[in-house]
N, C-alpha and C positions, 0 to 999 in steps of 0.2 A: 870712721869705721867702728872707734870703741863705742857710739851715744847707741849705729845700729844693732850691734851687741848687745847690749846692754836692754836694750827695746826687745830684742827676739827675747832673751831669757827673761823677763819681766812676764812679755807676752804668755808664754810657755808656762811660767808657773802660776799665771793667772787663770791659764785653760785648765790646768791640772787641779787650781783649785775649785773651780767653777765644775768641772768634773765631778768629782770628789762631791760637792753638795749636791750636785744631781742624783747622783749613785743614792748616796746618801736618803734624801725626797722619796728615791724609786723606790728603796728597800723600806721605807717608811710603810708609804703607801701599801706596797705589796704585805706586808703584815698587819697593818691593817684590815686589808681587807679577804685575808686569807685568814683570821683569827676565830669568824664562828663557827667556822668548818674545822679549824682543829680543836674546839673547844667542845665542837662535836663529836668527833671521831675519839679524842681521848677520853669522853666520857663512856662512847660506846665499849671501845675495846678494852678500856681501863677496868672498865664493872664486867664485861664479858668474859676479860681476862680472870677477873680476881675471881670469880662464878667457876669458871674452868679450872683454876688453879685449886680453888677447896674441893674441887670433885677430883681431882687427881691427887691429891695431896697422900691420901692411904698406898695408894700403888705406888706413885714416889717412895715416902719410907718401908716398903716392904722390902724394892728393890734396894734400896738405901741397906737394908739388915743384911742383904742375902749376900750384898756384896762386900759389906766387913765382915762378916762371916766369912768368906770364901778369903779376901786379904790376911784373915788372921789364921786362917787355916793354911794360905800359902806362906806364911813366913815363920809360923812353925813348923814346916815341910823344910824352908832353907833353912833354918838355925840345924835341923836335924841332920842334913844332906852329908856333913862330913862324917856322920856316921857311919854312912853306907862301907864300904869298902870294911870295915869290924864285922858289920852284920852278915857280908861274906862269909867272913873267915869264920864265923861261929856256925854261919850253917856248914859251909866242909867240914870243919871240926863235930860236929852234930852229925852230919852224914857217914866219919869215919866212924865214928862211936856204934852206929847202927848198923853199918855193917860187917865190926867188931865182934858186937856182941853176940852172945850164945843167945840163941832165938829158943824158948818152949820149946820142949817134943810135946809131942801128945799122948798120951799112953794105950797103948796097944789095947783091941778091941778085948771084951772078957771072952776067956773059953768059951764052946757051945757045953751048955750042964747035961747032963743024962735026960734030960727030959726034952732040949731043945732041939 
């Protein structure tokens, strides 16, 4: 019983190896013969790409600018934010002050003169 043992797993990792170099062969082959068609294709869209990417290239960094601009614009908006609630209270306080104070009169129209 142990020599049949011994025979199946022999057998077994002999399929496995035998496998293994086929796979092997297959994936050979198949890159071989799938090699001038990617050697195509990567020539096309590699130079089509790099064509496309210099024509884009300006509109990328413009929006590239607009948008650390706007990043730096928003995180001096939040260093500022704890501000807020002060800026309140200075305008009520501003608001009290205005309608505190003595507003101008205006000075009364002049007499009509003997002639008017």
């Amino acid at each position: 019983m142990g020599t049949f043992l011994l025979l199946c797993i022999v057998g077994v990792v002999a399929l496995m190896v035998v496998g293994t170099v086929m796979g092997a062969l297959l994936h050979a082959v198949f890159w071989l013969v799938t090699l001038p068609f990617r050697i195509l294709f990567k020539l096309l869209f590699g130079l089509g790409g790099l064509f496309f990417g210099l024509l884009l290239a300006p509109f990328v960094a413009i929006v590239a600018v607009i948008g650390l601009v706007l990043a730096l614009l928003a995180a001096v908006l939040s260093l500022l934010t704890p501000l807020l609630p002060l800026l309140v209270l200075g305008g009520v306080a501003w608001a009290i002050y205005r309608l505190g104070s003595r507003k101008p009169t205006v000075p009364p129209p002049p007499q009509p003169g003997f002639w008017n």
